[in-house]
N, CA and C atoms of all chains as a GROMACS GRO file, in nm:
protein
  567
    1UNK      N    1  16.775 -14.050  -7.953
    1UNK     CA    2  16.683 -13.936  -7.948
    1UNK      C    3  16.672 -13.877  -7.807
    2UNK      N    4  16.765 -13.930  -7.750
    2UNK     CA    5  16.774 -13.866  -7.521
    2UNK      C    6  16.836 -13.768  -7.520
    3UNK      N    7  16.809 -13.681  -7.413
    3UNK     CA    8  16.952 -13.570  -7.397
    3UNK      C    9  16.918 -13.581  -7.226
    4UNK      N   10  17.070 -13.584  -7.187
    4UNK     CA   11  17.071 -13.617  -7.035
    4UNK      C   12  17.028 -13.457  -6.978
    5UNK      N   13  16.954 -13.489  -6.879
    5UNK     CA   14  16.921 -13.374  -6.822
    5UNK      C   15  16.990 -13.275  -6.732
    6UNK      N   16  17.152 -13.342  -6.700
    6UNK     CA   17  17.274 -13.285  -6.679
    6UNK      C   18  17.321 -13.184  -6.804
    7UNK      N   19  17.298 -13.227  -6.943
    7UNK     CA   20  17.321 -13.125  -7.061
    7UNK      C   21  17.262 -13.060  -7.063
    8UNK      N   22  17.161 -13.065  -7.035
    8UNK     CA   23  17.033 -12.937  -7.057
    8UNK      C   24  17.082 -12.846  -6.982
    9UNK      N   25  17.061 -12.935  -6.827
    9UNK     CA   26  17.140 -12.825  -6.741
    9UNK      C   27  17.274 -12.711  -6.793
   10UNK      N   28  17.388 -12.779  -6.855
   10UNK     CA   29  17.479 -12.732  -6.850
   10UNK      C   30  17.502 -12.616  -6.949
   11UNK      N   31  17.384 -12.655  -7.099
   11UNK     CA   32  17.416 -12.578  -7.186
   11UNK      C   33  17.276 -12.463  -7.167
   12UNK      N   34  17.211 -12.444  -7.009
   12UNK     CA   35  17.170 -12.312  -7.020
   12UNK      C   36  17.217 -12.263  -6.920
   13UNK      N   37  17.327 -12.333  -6.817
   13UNK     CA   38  17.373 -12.257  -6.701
   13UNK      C   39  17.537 -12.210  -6.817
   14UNK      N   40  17.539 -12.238  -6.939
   14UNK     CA   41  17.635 -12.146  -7.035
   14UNK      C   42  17.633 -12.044  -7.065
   15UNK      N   43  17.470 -12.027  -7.114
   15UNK     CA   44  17.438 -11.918  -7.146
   15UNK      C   45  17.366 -11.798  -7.057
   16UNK      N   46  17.334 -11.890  -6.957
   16UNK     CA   47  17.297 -11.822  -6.838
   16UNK      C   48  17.366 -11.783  -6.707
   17UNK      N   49  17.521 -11.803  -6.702
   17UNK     CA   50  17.565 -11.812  -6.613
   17UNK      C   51  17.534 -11.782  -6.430
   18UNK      N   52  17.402 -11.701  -6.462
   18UNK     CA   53  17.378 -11.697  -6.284
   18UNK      C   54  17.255 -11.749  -6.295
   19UNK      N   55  17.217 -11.851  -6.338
   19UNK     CA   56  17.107 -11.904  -6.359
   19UNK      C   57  17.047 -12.019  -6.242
   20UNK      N   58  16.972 -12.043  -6.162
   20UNK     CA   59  16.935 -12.131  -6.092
   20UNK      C   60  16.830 -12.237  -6.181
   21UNK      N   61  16.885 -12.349  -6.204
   21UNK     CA   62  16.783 -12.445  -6.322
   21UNK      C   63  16.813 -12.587  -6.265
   22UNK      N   64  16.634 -12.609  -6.261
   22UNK     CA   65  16.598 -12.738  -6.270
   22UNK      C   66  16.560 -12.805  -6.347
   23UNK      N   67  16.570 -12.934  -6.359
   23UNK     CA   68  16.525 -13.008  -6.450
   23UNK      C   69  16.493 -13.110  -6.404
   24UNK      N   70  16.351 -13.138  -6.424
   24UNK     CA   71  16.285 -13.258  -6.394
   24UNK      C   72  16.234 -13.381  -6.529
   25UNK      N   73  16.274 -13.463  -6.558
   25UNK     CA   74  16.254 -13.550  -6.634
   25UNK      C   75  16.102 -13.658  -6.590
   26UNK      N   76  16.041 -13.568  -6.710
   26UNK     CA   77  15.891 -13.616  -6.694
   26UNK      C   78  15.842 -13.720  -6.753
   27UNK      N   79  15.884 -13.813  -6.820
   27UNK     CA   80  15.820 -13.937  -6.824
   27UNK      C   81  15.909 -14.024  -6.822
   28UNK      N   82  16.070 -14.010  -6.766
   28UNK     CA   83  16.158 -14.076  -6.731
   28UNK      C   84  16.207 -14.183  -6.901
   29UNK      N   85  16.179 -14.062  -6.969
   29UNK     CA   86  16.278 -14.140  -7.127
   29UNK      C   87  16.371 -14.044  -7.153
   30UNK      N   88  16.380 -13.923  -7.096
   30UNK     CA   89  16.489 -13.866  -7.191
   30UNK      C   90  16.468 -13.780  -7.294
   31UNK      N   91  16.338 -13.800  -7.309
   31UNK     CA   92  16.276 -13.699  -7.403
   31UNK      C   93  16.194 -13.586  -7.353
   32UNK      N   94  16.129 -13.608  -7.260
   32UNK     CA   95  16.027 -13.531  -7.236
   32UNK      C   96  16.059 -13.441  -7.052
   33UNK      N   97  16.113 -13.327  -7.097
   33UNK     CA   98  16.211 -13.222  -6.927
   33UNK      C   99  16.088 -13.143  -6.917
   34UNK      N  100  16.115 -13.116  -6.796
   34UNK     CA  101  16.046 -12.953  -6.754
   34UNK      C  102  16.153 -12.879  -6.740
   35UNK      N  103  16.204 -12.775  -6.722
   35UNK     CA  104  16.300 -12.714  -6.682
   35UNK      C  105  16.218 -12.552  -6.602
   36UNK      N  106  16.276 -12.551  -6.512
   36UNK     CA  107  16.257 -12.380  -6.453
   36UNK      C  108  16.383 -12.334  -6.394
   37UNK      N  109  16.356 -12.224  -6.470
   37UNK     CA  110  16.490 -12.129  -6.508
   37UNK      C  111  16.535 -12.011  -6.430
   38UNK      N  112  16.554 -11.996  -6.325
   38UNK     CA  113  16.596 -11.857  -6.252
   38UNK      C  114  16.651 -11.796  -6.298
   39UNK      N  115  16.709 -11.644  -6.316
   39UNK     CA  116  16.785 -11.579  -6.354
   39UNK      C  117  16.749 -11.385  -6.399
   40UNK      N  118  16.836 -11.296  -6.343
   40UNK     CA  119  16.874 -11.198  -6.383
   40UNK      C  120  16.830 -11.145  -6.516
   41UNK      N  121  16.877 -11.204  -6.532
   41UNK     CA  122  16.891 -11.162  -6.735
   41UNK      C  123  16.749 -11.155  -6.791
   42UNK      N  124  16.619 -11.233  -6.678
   42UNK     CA  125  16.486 -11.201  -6.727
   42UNK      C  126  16.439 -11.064  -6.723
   43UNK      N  127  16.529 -10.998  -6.649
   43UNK     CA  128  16.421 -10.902  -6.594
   43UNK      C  129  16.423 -10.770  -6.714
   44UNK      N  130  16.286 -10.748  -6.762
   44UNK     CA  131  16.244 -10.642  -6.833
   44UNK      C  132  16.246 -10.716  -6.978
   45UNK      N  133  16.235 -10.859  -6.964
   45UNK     CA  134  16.197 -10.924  -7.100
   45UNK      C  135  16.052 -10.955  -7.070
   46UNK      N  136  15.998 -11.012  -7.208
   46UNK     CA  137  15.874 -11.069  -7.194
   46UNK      C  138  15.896 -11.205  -7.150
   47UNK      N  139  15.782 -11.271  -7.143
   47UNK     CA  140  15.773 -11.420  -7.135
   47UNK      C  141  15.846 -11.471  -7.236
   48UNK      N  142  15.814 -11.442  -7.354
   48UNK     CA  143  15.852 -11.503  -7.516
   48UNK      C  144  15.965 -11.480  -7.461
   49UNK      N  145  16.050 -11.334  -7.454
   49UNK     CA  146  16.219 -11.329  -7.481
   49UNK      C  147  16.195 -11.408  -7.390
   50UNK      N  148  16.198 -11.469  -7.252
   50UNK     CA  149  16.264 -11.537  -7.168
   50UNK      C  150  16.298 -11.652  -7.225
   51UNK      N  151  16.152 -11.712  -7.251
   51UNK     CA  152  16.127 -11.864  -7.309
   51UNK      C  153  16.286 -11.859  -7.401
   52UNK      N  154  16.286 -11.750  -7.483
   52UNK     CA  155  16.340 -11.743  -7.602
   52UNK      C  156  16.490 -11.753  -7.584
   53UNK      N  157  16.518 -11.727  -7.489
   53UNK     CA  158  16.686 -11.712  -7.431
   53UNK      C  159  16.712 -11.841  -7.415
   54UNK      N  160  16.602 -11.926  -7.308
   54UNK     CA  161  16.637 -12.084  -7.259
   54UNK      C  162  16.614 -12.159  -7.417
   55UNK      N  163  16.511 -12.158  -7.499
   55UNK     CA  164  16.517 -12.222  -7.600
   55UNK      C  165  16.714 -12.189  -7.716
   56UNK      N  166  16.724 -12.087  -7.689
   56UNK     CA  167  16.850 -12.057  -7.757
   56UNK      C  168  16.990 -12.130  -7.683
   57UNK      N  169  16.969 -12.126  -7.575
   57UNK     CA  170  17.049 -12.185  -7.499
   57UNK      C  171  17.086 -12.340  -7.488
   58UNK      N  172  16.941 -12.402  -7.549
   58UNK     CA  173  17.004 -12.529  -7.561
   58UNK      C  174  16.970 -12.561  -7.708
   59UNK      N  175  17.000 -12.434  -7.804
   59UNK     CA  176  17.006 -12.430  -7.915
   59UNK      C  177  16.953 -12.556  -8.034
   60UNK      N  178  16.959 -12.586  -8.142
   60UNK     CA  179  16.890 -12.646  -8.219
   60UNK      C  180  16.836 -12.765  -8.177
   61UNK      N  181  16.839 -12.797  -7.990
   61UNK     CA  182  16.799 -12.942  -7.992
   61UNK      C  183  16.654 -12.942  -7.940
   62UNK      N  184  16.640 -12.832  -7.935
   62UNK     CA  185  16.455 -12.806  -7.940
   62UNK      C  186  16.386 -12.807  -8.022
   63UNK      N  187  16.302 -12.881  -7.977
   63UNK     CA  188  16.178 -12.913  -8.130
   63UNK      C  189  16.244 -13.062  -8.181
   64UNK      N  190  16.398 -13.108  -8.190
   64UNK     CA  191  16.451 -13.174  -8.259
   64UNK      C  192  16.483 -13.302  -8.159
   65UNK      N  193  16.606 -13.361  -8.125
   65UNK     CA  194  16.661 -13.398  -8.078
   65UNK      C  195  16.540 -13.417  -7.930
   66UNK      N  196  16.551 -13.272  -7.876
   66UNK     CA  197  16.443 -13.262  -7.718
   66UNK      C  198  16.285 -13.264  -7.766
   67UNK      N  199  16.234 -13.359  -7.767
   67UNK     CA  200  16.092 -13.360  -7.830
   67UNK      C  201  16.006 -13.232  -7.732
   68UNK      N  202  16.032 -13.275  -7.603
   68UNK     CA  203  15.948 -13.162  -7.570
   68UNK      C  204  16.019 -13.110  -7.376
   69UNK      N  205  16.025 -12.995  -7.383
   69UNK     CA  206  16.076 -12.884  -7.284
   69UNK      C  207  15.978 -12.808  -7.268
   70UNK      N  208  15.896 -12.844  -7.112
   70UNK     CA  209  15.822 -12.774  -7.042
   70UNK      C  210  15.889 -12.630  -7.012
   71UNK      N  211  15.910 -12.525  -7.053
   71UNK     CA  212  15.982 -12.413  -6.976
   71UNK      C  213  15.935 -12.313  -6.881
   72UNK      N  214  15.982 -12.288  -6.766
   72UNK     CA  215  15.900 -12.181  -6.709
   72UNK      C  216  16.046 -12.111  -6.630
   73UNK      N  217  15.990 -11.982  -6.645
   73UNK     CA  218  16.096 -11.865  -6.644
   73UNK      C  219  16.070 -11.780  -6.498
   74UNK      N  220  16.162 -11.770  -6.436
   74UNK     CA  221  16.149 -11.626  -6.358
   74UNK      C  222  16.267 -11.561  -6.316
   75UNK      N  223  16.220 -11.408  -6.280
   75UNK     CA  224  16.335 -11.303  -6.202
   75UNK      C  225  16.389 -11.400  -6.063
   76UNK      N  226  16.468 -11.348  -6.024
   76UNK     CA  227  16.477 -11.400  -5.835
   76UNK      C  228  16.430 -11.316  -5.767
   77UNK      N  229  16.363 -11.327  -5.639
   77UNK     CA  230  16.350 -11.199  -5.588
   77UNK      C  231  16.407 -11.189  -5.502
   78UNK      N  232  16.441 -11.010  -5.485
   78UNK     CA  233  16.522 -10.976  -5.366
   78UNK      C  234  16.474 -10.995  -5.257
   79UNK      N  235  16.035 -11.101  -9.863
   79UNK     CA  236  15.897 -11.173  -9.769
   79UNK      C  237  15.874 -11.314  -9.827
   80UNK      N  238  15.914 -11.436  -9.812
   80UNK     CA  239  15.922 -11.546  -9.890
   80UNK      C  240  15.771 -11.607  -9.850
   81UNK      N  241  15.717 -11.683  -9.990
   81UNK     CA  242  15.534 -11.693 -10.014
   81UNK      C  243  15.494 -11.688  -9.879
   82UNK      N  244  15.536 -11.787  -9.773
   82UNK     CA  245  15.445 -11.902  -9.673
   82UNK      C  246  15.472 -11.796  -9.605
   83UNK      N  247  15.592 -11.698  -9.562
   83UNK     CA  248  15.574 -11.586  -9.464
   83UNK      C  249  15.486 -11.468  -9.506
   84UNK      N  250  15.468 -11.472  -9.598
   84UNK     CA  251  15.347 -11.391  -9.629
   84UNK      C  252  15.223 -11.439  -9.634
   85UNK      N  253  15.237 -11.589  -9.621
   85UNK     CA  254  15.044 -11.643  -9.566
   85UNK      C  255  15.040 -11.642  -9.456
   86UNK      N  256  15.116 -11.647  -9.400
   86UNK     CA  257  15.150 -11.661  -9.206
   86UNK      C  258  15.110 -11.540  -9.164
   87UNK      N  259  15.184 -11.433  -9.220
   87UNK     CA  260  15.141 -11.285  -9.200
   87UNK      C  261  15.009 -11.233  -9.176
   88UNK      N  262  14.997 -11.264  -9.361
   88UNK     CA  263  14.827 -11.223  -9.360
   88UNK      C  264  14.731 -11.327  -9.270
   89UNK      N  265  14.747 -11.416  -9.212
   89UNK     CA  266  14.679 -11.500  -9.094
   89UNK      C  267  14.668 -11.428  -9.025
   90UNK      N  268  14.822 -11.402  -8.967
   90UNK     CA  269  14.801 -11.327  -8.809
   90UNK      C  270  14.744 -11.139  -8.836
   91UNK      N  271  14.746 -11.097  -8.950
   91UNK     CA  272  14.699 -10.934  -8.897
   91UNK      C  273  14.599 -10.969  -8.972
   92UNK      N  274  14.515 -11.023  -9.027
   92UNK     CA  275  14.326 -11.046  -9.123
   92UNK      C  276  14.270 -11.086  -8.963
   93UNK      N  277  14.346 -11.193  -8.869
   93UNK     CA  278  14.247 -11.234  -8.762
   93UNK      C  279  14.255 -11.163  -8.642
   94UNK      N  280  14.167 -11.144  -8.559
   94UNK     CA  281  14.206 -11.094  -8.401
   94UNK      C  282  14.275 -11.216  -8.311
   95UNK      N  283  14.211 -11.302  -8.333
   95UNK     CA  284  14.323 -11.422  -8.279
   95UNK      C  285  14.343 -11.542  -8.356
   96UNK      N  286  14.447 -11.568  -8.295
   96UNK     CA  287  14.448 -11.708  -8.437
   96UNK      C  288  14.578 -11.758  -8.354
   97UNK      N  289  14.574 -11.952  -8.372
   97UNK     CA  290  14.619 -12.050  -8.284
   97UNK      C  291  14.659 -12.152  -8.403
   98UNK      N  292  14.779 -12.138  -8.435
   98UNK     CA  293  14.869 -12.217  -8.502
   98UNK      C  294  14.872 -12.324  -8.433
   99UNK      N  295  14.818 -12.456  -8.443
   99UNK     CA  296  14.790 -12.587  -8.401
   99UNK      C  297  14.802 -12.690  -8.455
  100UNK      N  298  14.858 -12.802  -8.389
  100UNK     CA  299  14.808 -12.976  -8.473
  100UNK      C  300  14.650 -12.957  -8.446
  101UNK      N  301  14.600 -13.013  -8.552
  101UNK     CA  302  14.480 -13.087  -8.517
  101UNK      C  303  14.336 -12.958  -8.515
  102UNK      N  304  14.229 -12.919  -8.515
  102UNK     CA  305  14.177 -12.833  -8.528
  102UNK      C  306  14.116 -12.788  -8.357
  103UNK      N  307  14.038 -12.651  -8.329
  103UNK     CA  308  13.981 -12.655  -8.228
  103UNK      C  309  13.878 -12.768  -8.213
  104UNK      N  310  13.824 -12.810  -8.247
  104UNK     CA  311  13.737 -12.911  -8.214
  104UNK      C  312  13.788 -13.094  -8.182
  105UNK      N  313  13.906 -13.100  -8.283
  105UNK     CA  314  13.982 -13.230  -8.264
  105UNK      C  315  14.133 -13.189  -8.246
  106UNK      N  316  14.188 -13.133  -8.136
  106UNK     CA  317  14.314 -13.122  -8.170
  106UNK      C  318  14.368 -13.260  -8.160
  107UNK      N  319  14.528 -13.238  -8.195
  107UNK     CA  320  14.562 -13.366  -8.233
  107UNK      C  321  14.722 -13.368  -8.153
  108UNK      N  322  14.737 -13.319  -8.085
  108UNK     CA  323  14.830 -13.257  -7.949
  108UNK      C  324  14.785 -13.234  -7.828
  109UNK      N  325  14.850 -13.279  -7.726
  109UNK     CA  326  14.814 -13.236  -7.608
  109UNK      C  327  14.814 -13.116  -7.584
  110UNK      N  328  14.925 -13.062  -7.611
  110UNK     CA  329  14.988 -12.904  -7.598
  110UNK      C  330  14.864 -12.808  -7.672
  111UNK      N  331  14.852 -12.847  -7.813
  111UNK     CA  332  14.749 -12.757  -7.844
  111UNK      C  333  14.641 -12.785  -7.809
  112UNK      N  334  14.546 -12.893  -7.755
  112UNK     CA  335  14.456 -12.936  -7.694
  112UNK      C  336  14.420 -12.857  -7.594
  113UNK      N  337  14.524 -12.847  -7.502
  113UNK     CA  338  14.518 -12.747  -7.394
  113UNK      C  339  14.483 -12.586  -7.398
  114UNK      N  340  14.548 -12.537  -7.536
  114UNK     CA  341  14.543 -12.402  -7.546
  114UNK      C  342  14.451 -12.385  -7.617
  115UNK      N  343  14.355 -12.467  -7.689
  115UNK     CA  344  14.215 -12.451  -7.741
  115UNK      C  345  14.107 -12.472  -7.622
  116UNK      N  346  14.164 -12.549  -7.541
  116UNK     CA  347  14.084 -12.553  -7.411
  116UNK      C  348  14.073 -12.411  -7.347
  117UNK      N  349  14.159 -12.374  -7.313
  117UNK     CA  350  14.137 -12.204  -7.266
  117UNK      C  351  14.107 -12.144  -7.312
  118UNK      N  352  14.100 -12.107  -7.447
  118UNK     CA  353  14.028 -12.041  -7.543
  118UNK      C  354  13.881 -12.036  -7.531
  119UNK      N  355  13.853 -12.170  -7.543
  119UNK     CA  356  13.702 -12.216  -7.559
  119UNK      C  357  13.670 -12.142  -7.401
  120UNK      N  358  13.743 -12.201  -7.296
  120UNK     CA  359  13.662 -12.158  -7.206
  120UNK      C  360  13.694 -12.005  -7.159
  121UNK      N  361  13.780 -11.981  -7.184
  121UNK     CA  362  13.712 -11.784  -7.208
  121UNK      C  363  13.606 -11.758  -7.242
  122UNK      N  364  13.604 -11.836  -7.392
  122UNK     CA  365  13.510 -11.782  -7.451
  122UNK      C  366  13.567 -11.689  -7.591
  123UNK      N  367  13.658 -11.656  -7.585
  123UNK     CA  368  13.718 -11.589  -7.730
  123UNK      C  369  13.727 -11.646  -7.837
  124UNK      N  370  13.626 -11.612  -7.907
  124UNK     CA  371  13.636 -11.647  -8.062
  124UNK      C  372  13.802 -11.641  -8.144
  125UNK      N  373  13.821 -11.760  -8.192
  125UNK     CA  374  13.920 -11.742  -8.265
  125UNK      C  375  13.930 -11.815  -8.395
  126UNK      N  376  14.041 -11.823  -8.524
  126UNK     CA  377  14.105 -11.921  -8.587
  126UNK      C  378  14.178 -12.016  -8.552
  127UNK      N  379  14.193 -12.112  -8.574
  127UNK     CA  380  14.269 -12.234  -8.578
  127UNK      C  381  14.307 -12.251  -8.694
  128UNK      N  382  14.468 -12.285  -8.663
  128UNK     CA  383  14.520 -12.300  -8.851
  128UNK      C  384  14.600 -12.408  -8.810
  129UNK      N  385  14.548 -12.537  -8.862
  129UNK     CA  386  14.556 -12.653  -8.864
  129UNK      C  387  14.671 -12.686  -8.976
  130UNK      N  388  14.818 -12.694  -8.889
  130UNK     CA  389  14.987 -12.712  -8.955
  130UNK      C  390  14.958 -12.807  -8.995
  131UNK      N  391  14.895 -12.918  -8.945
  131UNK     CA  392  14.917 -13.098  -8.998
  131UNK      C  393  14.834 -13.082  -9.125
  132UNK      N  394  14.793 -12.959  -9.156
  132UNK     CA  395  14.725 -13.004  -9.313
  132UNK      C  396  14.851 -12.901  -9.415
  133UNK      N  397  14.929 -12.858  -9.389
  133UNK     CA  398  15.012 -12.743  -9.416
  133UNK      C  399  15.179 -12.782  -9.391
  134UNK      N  400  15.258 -12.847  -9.472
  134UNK     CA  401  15.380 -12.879  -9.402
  134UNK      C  402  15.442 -12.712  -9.430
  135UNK      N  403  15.412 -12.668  -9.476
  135UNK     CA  404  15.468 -12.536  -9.545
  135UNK      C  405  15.466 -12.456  -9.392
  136UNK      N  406  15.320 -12.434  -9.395
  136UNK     CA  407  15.310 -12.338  -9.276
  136UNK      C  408  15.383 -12.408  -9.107
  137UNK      N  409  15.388 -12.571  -9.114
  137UNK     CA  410  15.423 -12.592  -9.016
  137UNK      C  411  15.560 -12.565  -8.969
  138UNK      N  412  15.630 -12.541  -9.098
  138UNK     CA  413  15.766 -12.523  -9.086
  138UNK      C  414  15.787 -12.391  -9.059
  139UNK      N  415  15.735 -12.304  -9.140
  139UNK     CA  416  15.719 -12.162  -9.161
  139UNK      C  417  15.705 -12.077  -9.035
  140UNK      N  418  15.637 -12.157  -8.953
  140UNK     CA  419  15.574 -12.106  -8.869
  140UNK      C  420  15.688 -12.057  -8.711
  141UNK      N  421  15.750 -12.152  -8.721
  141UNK     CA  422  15.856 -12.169  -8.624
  141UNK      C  423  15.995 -12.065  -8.676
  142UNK      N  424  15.976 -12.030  -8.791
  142UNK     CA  425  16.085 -11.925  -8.875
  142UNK      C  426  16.019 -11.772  -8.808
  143UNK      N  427  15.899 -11.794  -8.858
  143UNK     CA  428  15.837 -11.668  -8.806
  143UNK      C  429  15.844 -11.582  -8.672
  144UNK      N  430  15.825 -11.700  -8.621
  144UNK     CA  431  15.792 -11.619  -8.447
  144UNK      C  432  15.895 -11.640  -8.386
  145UNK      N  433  16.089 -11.717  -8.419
  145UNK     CA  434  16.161 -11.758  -8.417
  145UNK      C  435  16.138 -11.832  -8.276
  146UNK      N  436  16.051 -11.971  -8.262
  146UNK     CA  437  15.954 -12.051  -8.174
  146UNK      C  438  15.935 -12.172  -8.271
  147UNK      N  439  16.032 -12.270  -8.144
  147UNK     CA  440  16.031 -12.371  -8.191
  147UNK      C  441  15.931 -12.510  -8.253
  148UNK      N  442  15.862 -12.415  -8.129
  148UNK     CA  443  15.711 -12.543  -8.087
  148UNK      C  444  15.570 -12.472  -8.157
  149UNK      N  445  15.483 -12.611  -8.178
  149UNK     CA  446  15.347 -12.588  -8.172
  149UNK      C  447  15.257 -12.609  -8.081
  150UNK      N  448  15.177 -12.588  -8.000
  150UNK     CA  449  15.097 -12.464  -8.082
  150UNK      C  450  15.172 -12.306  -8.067
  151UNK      N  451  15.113 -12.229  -8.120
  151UNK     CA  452  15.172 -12.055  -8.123
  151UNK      C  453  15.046 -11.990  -8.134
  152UNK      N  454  15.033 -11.908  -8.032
  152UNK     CA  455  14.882 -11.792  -8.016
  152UNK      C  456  14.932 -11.664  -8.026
  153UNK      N  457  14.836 -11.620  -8.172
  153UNK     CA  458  14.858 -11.485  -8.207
  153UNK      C  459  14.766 -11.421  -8.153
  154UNK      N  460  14.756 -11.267  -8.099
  154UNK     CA  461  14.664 -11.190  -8.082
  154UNK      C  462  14.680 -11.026  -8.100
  155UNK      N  463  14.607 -11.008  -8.202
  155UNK     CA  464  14.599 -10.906  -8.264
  155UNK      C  465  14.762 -10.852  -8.302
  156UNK      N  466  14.759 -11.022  -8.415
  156UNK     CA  467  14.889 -10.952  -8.458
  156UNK      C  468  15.050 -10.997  -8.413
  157UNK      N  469  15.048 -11.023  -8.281
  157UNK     CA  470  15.155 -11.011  -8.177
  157UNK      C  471  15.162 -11.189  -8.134
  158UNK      N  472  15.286 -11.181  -8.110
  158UNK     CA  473  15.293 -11.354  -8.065
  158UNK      C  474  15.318 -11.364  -7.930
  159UNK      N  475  15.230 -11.428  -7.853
  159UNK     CA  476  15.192 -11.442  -7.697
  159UNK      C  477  15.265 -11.522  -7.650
  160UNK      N  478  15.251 -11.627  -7.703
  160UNK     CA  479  15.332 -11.773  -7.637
  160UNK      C  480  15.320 -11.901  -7.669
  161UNK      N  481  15.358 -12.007  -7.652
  161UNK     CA  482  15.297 -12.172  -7.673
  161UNK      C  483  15.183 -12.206  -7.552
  162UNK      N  484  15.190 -12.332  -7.555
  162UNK     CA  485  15.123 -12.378  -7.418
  162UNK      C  486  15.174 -12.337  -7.274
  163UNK      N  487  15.320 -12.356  -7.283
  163UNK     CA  488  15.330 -12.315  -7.122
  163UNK      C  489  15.289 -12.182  -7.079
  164UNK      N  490  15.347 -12.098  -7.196
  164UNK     CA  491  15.286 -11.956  -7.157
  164UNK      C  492  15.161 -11.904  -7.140
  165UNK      N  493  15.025 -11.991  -7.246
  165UNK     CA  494  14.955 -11.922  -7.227
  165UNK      C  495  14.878 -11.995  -7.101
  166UNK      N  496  14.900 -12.128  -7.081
  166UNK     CA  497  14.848 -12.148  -6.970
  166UNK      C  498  14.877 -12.082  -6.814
  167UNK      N  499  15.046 -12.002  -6.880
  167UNK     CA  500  15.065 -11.941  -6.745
  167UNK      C  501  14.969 -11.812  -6.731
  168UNK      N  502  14.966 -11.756  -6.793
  168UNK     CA  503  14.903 -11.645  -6.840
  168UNK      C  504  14.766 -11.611  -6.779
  169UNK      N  505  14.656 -11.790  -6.777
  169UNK     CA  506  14.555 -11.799  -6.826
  169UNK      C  507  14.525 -11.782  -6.637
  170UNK      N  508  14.609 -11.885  -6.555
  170UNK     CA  509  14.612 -11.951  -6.445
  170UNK      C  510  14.650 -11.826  -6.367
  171UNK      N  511  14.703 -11.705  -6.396
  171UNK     CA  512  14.719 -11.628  -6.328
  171UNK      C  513  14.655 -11.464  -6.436
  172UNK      N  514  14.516 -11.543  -6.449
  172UNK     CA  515  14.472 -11.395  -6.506
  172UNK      C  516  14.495 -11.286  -6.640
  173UNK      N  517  14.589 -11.285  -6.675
  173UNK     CA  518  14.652 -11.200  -6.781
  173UNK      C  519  14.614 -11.196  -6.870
  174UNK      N  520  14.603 -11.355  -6.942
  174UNK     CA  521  14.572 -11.375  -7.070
  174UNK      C  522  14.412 -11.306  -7.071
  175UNK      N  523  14.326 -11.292  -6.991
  175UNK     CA  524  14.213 -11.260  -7.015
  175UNK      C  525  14.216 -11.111  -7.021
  176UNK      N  526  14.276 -11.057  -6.887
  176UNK     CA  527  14.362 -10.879  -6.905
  176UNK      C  528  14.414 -10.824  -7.094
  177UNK      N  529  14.465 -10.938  -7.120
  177UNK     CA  530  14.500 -10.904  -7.222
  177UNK      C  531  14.413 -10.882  -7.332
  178UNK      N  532  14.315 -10.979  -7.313
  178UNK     CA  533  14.202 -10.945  -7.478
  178UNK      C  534  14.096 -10.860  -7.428
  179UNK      N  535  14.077 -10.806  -7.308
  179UNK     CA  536  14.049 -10.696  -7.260
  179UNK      C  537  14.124 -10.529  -7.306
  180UNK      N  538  14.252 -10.543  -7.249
  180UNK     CA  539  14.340 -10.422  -7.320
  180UNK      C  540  14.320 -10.429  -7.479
  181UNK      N  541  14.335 -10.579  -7.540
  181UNK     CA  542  14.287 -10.514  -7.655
  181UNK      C  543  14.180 -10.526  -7.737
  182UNK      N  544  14.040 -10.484  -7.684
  182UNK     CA  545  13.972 -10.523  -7.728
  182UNK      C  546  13.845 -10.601  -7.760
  183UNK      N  547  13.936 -10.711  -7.737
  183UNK     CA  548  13.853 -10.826  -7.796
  183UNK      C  549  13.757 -10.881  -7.718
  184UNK      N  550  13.619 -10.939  -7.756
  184UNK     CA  551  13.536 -10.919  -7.596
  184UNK      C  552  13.529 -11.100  -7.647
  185UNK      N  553  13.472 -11.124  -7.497
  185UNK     CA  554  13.522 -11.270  -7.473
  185UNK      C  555  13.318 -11.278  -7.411
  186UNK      N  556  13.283 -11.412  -7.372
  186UNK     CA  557  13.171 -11.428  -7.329
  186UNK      C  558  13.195 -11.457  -7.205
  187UNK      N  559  13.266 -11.504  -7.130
  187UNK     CA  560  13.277 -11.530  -6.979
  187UNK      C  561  13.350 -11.383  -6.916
  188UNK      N  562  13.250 -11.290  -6.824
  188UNK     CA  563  13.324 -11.229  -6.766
  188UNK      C  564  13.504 -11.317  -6.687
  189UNK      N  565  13.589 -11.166  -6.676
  189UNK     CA  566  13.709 -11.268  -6.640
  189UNK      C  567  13.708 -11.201  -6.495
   0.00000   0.00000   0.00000
């Protein structure tokens, strides 16, 4: 029921390709990430689309597989 | 419009707000929604709580709907805001209260 927090990484710097993402593993099982998400591609979405891009990005293993993904989103600034 | 998306529906446009949750405002049964009934309460904005753990229908349903994986989910007037991280971001930097202001909805704690 783990997902390494190197995958997480990898399958939203896929879909995100200029993405700056961290991931911090919050109760040190494997289940439970924060992730914050830099990237371009936010800008002129809402919160939801943002959330909504990183949740797509590491596709059906949210909710499932990833019990729980803290997400927090932003533009970069110039 | 399949049944449960049409009870989901009529939830979110019959209420001005309404908080798809484990557990009710008074006992949630989640941290996550615990939290976002916590801000609620302390606004001060009257809302619904629609308690999924009595509902496998709607709990499932619910995540089809707002295509959102997680619970809790805060509707307002209609519109889907966010889960916990969002609305606490929201809350912590003002907005969420901006928001039931723009529409509306009057709250008891000036914001």
């Amino acid at each position: 029921m783990a997902m390494d927090a190197h995958e997480i990484e990898r399958m939203i710097k896929a879909a995100l390709p200029d993405a700056a993402v961290e991931i911090k593993d919050l109760a040190g099982d494997g289940d439970h990430y924060a992730a914050t998400v830099v990237s371009a591609a936010f800008k002129g979405k809402t919160r939801v689309q943002q959330h909504q891009m990183v949740y797509a990005a590491v596709q059906g293993n949210m909710g499932g597989v990833l019990h729980a993904l803290a997400v927090r989103t932003a533009v970069p600034q110039d | 419009m399949s049944d449960v998306n049409a009870r989901i529906d009529a939830e979110v446009k019959n209420n001005d707000v309404v908080l798809f949750m484990k557990g009710t405002p008074q006992f949630p049964m989640c941290g996550f929604s615990g939290q976002v009934a916590q801000i609620l309460g302390y606004i001060g904005v009257p809302y619904k709580g629609v308690n999924v753990l009595e509902d496998q229908e709607i709990r499932e349903g619910i995540k089809a709907y707002s295509n959102w994986p997680t619970i809790p989910q805060l509707y307002v007037k209609g519109e889907f805001v966010g889960g916990c991280d969002i609305t606490r971001e929201m809350f912590q930097a003002g907005e969420l209260q901006a928001l039931f202001e723009e529409k509306g909805i009057a709250v008891k704690q000036a914001s």
